[in-house]
KEZARO-705816 format. One record per residue (C-alpha): x, y, z; residue number from 1. Coordinates in steps of 0.05 Angstrom, whole numbers, m for minus. Example, Ala and Ser with C-alpha at 12.3 -4.5 7.8 and 13.67 -1.06 7.14 Angstrom:
2
+--------+--------+--------+-----+
:     c1 :     c2 :     c3 : pos :
+--------+--------+--------+-----+
:    246 :    m90 :    156 :   1 :
:    273 :    m21 :    143 :   2 :
+--------+--------+--------+-----+
// end
This chain:
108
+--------+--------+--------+-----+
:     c1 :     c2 :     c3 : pos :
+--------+--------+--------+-----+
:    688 :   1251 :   3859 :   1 :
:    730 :   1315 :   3883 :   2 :
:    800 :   1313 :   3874 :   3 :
:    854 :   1374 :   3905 :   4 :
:    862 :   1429 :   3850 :   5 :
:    934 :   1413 :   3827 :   6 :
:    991 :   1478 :   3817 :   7 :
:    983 :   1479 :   3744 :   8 :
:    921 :   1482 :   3708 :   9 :
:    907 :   1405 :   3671 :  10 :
:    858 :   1364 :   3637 :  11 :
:    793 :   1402 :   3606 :  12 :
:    721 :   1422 :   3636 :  13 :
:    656 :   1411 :   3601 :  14 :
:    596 :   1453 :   3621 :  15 :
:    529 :   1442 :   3603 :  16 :
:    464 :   1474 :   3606 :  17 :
:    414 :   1425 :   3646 :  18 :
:    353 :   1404 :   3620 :  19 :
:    297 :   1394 :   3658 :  20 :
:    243 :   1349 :   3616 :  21 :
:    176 :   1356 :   3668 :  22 :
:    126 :   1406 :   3653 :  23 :
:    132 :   1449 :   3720 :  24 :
:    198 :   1468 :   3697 :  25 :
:    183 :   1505 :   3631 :  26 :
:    190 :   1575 :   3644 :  27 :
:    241 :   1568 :   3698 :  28 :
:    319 :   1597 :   3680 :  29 :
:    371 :   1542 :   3663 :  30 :
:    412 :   1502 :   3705 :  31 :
:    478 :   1493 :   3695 :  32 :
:    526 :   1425 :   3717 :  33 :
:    593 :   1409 :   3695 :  34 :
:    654 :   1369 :   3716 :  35 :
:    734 :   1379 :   3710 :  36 :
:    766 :   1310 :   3673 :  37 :
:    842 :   1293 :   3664 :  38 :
:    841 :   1300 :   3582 :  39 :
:    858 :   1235 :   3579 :  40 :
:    842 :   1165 :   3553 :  41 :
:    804 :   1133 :   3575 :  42 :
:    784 :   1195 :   3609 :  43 :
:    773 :   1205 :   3685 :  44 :
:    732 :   1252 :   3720 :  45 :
:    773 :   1285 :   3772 :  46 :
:    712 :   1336 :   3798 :  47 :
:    637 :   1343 :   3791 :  48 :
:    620 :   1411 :   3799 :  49 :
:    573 :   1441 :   3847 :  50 :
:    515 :   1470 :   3789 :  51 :
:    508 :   1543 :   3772 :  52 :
:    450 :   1588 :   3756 :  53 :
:    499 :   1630 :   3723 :  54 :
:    534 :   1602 :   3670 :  55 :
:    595 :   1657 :   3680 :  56 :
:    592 :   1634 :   3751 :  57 :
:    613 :   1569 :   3723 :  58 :
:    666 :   1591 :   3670 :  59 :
:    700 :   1615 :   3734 :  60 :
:    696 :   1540 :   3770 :  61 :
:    725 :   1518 :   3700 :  62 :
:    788 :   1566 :   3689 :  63 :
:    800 :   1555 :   3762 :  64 :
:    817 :   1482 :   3737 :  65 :
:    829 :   1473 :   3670 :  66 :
:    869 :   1510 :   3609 :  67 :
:    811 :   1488 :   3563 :  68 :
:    729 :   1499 :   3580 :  69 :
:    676 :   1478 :   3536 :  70 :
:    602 :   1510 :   3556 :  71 :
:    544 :   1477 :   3511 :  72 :
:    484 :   1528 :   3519 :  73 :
:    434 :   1476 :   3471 :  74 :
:    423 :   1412 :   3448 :  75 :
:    479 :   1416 :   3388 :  76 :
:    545 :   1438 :   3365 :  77 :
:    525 :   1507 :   3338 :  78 :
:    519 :   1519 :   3423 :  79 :
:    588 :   1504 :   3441 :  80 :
:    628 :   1553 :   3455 :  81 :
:    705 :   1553 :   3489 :  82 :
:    713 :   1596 :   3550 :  83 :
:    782 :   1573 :   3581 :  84 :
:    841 :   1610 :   3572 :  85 :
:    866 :   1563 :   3507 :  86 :
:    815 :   1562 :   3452 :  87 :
:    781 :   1490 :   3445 :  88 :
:    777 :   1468 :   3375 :  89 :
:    730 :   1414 :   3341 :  90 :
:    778 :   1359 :   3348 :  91 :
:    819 :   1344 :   3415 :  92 :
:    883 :   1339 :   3378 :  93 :
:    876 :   1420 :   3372 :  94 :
:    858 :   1419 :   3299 :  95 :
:    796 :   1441 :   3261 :  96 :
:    757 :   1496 :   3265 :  97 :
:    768 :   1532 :   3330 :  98 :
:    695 :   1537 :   3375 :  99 :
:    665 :   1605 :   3378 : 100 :
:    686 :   1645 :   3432 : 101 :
:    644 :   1645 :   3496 : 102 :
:    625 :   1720 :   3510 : 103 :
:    660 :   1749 :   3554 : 104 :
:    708 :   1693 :   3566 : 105 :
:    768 :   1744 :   3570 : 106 :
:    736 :   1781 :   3628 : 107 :
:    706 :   1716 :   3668 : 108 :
+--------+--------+--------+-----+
// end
């Protein structure tokens, strides 16, 4: 679903690395896929994005969207990290601990 990219930057983007579960693929690098949602409840996707090699590649599609962007590099919390230009904390309400910091999420 593709929606325009609206004047002010809205919603959230979560990023994620792709995992691919058949045995040809071990050993290849990671995949990247993410989408853009409204921040809303209930919550609606407002642009799948196009999947990235490079996860900075993809920080970019995310700031170009969305104040907040959450990258997940593993398979729990200790790999999320905020890269949008307002630091993502644990809960959505903006309290609790604030994520790590993505690196180089001030340059991206």
């Amino acid at each position: 679903m593709a929606a325009s990219k609206p004047g002010a930057l809205t919603g959230l983007v979560h990023i994620s690395v792709a995992y691919d579960p058949r045995p040809e693929a071990v050993g290849r690098p990671a995949r990247y896929t993410g989408h853009w949602e409204d921040g809303k409840v209930p919550v609606r996707i407002l642009e799948e994005g196009p999947g990235w090699d490079d996860p900075d590649d993809a920080v970019v599609w995310g700031r170009a969207r969305a104040p907040i962007v959450l990258i997940r590099t593993g398979p729990d919390e200790t790999s999320i990290y905020s890269a949008g230009t307002t630091r993502a904390t644990r809960r959505a309400d903006g309290t609790g601990e604030p994520y790590p910091e993505w690196p180089g999420a001030s340059a991206a």
